[in-house]
Phi, psi and omega in degrees: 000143199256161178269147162328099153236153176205141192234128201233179186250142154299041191240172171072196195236029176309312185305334177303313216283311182240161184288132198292004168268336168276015177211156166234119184284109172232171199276200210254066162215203194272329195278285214285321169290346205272311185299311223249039154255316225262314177279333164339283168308335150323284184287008185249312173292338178296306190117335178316359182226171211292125178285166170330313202277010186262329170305320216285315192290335185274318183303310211284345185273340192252358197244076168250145173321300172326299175313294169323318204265320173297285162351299181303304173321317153312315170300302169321304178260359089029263180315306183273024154268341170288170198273151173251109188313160161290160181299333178281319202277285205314316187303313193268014167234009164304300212294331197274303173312267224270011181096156172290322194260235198005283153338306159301318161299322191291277168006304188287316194299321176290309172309323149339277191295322176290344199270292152015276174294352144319291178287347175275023199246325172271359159278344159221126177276169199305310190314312197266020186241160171307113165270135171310155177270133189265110209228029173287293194311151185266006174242008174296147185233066194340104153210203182282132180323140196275136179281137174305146189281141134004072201017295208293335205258004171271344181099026196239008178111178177291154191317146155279187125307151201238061196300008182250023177235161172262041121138329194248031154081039169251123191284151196263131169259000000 
């Protein structure tokens, strides 16, 4: 049985995952996955990696809930500092990555998807979808969502029905 090895393309959130003596990272074309099999096999026929149950004991010791939720966390924060393109930067760098014919479709295709989210935003506006609970903050509290004031008292007309009450404004569990 051969030990855990894996040869991946840089793309994707693969570098996060495995420890860099278990994976070779190459770039995303036939040749270069082709280099990073051929060393692969190379280091296996050599003896140079690890036996199985000693990769499985190293995995299984870096993959704790903890590890992960850290991890995760890394990415997370990672991703939200980067700048978030305008819908015109995204098109042109859809155009740029991907070639002129590829690119440009993909490009058609994304604009596609914006007019698409325009319109489901003006078939249920923003007002009317539910908000998430906000539990980010080191004073945050998990409970139940704070309720909306009562029509009449928004100025919005008589009460609606509450189909999640038994009539007498107590929610039915």
């Amino acid at each position: 049985m051969c030990p855990p090895q894996v040869v991946s393309t840089r793309v994707g959130g693969i570098p996060e995952v495995l420890p860099d003596d278990l994976i070779l990272l190459c770039e995303p074309s036939v040749r270069s996955l082709s280099d990073g099999l051929e060393a692969v096999i190379g280091r296996l026929r050599r003896g140079a990696v690890a036996s199985p149950a000693a990769v499985h004991a190293r995995v299984r010791s870096l993959y704790t809930w903890r590890d992960v939720a850290e991890r995760t966390e890394k990415v997370y924060d990672r991703v939200c500092v980067e700048e978030v393109l305008p819908l015109a930067g995204r098109l042109l760098r859809l155009r740029d990555h991907c070639g002129g014919v590829a690119g440009s479709i993909f490009a058609f295709v994304a604009v596609l998807n914006f007019l698409f989210l325009l319109l489901l935003r003006w078939l249920v506006p923003d007002r009317d979808m539910d908000r998430a609970l906000d539990a980010s903050g080191p004073r945050a509290l998990w409970g139940p969502p704070q309720r909306d004031p009562p029509a009449e008292e928004a100025g919005e007309g008589p009460p609606q029905s509450d189909p999640w009450s038994d009539g007498a404004g107590a929610p039915t569990e």
